[in-house]
Backbone as JSON Lines, residues from 0, in Angstrom:
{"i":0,"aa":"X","n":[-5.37,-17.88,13.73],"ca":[-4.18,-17.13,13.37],"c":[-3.74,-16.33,14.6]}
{"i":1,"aa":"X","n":[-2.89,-16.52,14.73],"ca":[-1.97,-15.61,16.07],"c":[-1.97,-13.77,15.66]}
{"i":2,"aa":"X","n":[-1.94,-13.04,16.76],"ca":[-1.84,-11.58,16.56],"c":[-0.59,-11.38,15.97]}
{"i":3,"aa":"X","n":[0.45,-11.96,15.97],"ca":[2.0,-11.59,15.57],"c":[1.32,-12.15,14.01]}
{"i":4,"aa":"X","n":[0.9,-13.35,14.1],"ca":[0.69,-13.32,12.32],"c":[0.29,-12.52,11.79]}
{"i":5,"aa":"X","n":[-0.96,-12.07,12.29],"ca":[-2.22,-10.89,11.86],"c":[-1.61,-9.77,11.34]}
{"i":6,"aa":"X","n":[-0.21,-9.1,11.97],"ca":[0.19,-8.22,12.14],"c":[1.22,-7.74,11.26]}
{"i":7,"aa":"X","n":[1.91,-9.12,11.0],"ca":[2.78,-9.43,9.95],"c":[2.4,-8.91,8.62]}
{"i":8,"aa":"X","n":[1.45,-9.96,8.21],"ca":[0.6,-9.73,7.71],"c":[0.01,-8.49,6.88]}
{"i":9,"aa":"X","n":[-0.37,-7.81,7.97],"ca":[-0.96,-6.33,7.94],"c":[0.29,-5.53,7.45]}
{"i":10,"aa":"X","n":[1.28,-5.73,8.5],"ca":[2.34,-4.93,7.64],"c":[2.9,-5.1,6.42]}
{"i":11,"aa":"X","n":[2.66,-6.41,5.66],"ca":[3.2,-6.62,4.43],"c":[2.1,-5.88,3.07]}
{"i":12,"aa":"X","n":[1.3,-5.75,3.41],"ca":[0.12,-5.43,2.81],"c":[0.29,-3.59,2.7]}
{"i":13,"aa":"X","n":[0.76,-3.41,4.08],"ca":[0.53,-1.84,4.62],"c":[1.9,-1.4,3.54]}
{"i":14,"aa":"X","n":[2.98,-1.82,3.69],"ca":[3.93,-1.91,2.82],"c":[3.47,-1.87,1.32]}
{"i":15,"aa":"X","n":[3.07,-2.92,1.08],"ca":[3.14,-3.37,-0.76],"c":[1.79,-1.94,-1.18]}
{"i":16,"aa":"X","n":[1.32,-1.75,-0.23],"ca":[0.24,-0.74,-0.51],"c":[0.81,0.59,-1.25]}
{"i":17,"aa":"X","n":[2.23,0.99,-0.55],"ca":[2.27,1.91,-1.24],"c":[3.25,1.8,-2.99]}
{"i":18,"aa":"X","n":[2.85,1.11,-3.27],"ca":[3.21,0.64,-4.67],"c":[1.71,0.94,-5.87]}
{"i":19,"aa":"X","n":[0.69,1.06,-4.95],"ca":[-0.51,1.36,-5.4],"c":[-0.58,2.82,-5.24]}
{"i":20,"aa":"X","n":[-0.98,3.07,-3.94],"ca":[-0.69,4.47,-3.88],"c":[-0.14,5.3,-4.56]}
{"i":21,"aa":"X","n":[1.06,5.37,-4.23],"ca":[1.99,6.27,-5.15],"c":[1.77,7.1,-6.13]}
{"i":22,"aa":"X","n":[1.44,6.25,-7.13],"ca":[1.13,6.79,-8.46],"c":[0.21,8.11,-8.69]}
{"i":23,"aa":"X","n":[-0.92,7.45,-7.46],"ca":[-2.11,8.39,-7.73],"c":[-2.11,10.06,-7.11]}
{"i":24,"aa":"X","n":[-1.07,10.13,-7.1],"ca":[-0.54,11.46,-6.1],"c":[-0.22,12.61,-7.21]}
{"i":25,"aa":"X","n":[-1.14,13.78,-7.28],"ca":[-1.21,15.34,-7.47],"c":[-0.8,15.16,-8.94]}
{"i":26,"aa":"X","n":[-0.31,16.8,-9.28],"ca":[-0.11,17.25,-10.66],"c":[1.94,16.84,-10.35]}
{"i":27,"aa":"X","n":[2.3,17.08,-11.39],"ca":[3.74,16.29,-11.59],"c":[4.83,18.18,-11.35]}
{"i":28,"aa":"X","n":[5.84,18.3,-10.81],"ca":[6.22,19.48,-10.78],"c":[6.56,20.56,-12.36]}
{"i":29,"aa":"X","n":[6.28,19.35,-13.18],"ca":[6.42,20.24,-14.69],"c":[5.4,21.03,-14.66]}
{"i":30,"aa":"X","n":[3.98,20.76,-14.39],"ca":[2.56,20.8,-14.75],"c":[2.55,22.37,-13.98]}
{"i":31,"aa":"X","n":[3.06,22.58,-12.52],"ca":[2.85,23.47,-11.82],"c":[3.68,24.85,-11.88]}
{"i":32,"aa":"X","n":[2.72,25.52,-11.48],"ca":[3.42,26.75,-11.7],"c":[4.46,27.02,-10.92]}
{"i":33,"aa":"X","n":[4.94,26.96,-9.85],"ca":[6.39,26.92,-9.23],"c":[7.33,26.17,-10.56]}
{"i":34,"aa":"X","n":[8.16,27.59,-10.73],"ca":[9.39,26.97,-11.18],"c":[10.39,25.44,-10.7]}
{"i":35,"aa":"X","n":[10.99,25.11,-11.93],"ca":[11.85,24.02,-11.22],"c":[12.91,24.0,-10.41]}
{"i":36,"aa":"X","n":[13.3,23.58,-9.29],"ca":[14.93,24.0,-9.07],"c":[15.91,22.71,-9.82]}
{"i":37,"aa":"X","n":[16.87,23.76,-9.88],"ca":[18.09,22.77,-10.51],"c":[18.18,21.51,-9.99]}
{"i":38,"aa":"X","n":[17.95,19.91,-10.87],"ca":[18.19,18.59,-10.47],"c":[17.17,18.41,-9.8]}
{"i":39,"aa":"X","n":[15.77,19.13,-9.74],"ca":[14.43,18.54,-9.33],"c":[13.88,17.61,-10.8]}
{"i":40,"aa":"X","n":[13.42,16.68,-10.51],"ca":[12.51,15.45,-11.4],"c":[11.97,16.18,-11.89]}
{"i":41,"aa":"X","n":[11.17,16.2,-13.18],"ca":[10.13,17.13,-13.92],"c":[8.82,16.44,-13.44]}
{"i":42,"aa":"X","n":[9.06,14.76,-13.32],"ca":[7.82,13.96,-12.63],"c":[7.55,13.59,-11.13]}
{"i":43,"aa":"X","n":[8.56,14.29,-10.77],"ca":[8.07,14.47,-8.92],"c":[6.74,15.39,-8.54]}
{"i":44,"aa":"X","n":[6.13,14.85,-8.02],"ca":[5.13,15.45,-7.44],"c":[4.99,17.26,-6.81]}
{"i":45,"aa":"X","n":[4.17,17.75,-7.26],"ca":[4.81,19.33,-7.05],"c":[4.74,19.67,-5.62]}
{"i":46,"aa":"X","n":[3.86,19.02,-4.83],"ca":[3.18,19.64,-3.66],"c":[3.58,17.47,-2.93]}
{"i":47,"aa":"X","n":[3.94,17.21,-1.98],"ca":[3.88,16.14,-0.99],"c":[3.5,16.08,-0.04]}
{"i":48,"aa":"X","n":[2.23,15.26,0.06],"ca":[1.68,15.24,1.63],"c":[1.87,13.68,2.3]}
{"i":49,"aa":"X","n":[2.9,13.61,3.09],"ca":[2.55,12.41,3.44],"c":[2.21,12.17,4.39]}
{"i":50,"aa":"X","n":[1.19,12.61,5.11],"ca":[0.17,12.35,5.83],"c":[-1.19,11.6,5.29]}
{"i":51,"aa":"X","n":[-1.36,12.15,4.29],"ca":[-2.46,11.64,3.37],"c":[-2.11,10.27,3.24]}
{"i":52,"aa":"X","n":[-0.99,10.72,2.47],"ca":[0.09,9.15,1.65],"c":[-0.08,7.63,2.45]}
{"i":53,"aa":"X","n":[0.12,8.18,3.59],"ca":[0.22,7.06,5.01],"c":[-1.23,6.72,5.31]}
{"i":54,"aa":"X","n":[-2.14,7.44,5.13],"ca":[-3.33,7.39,5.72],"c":[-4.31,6.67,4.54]}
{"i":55,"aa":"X","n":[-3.83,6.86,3.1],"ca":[-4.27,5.87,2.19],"c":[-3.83,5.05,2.33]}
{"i":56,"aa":"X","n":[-2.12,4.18,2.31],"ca":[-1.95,3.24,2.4],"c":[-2.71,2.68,3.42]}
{"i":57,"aa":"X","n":[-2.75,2.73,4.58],"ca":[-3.11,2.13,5.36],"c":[-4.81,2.01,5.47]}
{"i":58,"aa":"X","n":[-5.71,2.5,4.67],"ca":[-7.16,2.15,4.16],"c":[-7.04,0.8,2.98]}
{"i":59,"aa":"X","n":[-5.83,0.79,2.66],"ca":[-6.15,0.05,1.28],"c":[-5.46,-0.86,1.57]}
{"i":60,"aa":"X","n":[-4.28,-1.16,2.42],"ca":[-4.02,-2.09,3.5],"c":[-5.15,-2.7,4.29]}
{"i":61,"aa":"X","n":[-5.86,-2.2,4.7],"ca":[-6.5,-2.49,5.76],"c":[-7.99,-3.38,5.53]}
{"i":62,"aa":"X","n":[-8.53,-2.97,3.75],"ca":[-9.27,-3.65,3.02],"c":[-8.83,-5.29,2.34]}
{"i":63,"aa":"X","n":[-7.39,-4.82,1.99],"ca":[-6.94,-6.35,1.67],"c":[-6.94,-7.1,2.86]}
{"i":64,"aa":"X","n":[-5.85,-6.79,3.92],"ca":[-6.34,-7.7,4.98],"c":[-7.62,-8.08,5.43]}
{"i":65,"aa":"X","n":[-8.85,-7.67,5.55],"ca":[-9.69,-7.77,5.8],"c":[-10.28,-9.44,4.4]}
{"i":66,"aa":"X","n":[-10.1,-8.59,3.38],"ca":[-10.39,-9.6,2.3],"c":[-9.54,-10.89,2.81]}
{"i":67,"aa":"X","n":[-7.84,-11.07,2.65],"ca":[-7.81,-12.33,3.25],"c":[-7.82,-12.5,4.65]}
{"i":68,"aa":"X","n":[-8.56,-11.84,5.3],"ca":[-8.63,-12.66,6.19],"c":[-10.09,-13.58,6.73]}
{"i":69,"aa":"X","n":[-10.8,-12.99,5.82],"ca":[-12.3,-13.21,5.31],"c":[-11.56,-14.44,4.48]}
{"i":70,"aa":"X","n":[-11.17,-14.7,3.21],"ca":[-10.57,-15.8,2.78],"c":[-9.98,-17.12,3.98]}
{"i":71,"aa":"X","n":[-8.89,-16.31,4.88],"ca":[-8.29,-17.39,6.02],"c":[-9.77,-17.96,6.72]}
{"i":72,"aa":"X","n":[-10.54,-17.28,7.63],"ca":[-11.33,-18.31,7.8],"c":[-12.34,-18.74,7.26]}
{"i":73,"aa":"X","n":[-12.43,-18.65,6.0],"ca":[-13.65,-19.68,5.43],"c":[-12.42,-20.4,5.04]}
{"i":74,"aa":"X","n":[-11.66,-21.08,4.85],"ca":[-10.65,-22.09,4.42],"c":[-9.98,-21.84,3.18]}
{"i":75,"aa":"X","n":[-10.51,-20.41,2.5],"ca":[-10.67,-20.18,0.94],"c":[-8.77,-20.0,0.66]}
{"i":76,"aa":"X","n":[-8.04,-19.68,2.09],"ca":[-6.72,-19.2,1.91],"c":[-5.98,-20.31,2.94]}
{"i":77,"aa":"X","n":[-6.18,-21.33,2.94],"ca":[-5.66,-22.78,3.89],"c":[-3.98,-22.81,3.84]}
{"i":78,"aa":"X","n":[-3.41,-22.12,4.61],"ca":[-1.52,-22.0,4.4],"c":[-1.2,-23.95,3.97]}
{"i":79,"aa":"X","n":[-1.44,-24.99,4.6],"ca":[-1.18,-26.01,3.58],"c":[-1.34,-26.31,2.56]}
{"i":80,"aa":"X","n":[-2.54,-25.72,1.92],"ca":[-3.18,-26.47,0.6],"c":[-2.03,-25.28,-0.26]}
{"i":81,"aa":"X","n":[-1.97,-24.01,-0.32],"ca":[-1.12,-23.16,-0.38],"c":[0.6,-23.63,-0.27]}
{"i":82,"aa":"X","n":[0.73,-24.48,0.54],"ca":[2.46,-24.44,0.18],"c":[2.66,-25.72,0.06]}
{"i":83,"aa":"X","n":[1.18,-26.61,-0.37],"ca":[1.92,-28.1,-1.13],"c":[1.72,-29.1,0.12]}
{"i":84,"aa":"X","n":[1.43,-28.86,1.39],"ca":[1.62,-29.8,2.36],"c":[0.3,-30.96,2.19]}
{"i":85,"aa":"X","n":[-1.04,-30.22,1.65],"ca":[-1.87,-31.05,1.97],"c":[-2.52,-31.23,0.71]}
C-alpha cells in the first residue's frame, strides 16, 4: 500500500471517528448549573473541549486503521476480492 493510500485512509477513519466520539462528550447544558442563554440547545454540551475531542478521535482512528491494516496484509481485506475484480 502506498503512503498517500495509508493516509487517505487514515483520514477517512480520523473523520468517520468523530461520529463515535461525539456523543460521548460531558453533561448536556440543561443538566448544568450555568444558566441557558437565549437560542442555546438544551442538548449542547455545557463545557467543550476540543482538544480532547481531536485527540480521541484520532486514538480511535488510529486503532481502526491499525485493525485494517492488520486485515490488508494478511489478505483478510484484498481491494479485488472486495470490488468484484477477482
Amino acid at each position: 500500500m502506498k503512503w498517500t493510500s495509508a493516509l487517505a485512509i487514515f483520514t477517512l477513519f480520523w473523520v468517520f471517528s468523530a461520529f463515535f466520539v461525539l456523543p460521548f462528550h460531558g453533561r448536556r447544558a440543561e443538566d448544568a448549573d450555568a444558566p441557558l442563554i437565549p437560542g442555546q440547545d438544551r442538548g449542547a454540551p455545557a463545557t467543550f473541549r476540543p482538544k480532547r475531542v481531536l485527540l480521541q478521535m484520532t486514538i480511535a482512528a488510529a486503532v481502526c486503521f491499525v485493525l485494517y491494516y492488520i486485515a490488508y496484509v494478511n489478505g483478510w481485506a484484498d481491494p479485488d476480492v472486495l470490488s468484484g475484480r477477482a
